[in-house]
C-alpha positions in Angstrom: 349.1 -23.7 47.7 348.5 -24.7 44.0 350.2 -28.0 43.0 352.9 -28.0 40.8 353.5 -29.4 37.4 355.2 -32.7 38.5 352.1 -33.2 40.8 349.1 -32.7 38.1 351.4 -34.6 35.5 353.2 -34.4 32.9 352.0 -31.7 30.0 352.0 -33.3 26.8 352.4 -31.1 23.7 352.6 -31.8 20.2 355.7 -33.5 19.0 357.0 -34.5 22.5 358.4 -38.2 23.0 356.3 -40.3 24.8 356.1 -44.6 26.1 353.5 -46.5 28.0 353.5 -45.8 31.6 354.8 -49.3 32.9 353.3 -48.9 36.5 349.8 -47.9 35.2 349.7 -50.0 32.5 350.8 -53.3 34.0 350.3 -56.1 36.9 352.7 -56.1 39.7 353.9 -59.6 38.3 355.4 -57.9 34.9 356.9 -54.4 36.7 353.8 -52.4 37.4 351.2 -51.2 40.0 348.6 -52.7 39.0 345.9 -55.4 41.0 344.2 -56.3 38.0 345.1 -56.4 34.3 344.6 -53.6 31.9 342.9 -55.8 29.2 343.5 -59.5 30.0 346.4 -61.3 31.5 347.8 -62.4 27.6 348.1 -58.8 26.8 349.9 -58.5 30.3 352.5 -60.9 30.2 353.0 -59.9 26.3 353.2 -55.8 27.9 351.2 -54.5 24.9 348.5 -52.2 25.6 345.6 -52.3 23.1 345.0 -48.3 21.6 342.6 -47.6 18.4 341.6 -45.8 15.7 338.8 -44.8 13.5 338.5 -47.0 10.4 339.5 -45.2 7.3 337.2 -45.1 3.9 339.1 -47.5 1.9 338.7 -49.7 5.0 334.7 -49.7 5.3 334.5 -49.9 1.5 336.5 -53.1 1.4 334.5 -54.8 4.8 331.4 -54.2 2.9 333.1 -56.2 -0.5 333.6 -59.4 2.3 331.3 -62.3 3.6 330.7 -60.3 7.0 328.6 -57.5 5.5 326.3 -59.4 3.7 323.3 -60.7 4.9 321.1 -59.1 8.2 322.3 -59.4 11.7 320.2 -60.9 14.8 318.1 -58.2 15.3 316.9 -58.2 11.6 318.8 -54.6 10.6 321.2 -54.8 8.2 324.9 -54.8 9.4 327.5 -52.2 10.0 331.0 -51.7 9.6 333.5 -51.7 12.0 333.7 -48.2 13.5 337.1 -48.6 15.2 340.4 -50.6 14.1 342.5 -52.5 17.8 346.1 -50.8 17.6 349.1 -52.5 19.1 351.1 -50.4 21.3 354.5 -52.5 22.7 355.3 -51.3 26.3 359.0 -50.1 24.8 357.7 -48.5 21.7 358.3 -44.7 21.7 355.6 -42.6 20.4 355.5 -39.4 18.9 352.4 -36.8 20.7 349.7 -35.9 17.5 347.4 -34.5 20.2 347.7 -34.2 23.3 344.5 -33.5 24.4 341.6 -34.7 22.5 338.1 -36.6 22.0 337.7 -39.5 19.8 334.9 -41.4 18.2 335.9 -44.8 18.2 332.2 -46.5 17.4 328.9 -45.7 17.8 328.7 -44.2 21.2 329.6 -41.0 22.2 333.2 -39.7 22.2 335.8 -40.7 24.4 337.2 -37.4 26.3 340.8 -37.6 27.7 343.0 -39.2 24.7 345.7 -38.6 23.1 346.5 -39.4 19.2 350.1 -40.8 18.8 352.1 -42.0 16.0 353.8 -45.3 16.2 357.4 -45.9 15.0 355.7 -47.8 11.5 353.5 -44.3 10.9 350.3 -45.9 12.5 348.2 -43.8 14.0 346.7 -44.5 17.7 344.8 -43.0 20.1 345.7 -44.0 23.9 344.1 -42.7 27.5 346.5 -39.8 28.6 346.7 -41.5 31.8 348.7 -44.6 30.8 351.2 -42.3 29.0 354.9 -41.0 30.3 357.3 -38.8 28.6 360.1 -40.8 27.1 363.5 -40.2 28.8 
């Protein structure tokens, strides 16, 4: 028998309501199901999970105007901008589906598979695992 919906999880679509996942985003001593923390235990007790995003233009123009980017770096290459900008995501923040389903660069690796890009309630843009994600009642 094929499984149903509520067994393969929830479909995410554009413009549906989403929050963090409490039990698979969180230790079992701040409400979730978790051993081990997500990120670190300060992040845990705080309940924020850590998305990201790529940097924007203006961003890498400015980081190359600063003290960081001048100069070489250890292994005698010049240095590189940040790829990726840390988003905060608050455990009760409601979040507004982008994408459901996509793939992100977020440095100089390959692309991530399984995210999804969300918008937070200031208009920041985030991209979080699809797995830590619920649909917000």
């Amino acid at each position: 028998m094929a499984p149903t919906t509520k067994e393969k999880g929830m479909k995410m679509r554009k413009g549906d309501l989403v929050k963090l996942d409490v039990a698979k985003c969180f230790t079992e001593r701040n409400g979730g199901e978790r051993r081990f923390p997500l990120t670190n235990h300060h992040n845990d007790d705080l309940k924020v999970v850590i998305g990201a995003r790529p940097t924007t233009t203006e961003e890498r123009t400015a980081w190359y105007n600063t003290d960081a980017a001048r100069g070489i770096g250890c292994d005698g290459e010049t240095k590189l901008p940040p790829q990726a900008t840390a988003v905060t995501v608050e455990a009760d923040m409601i979040l507004i589906v982008e994408r459901a389903r996509c793939r992100v660069q977020l440095g100089w690796g390959n692309p991530r598979p399984g995210m999804t890009q969300v918008m937070l309630p200031n208009g920041e843009t985030a991209f979080l695992p699809r797995g830590l994600l619920q649909a917000a009642a």
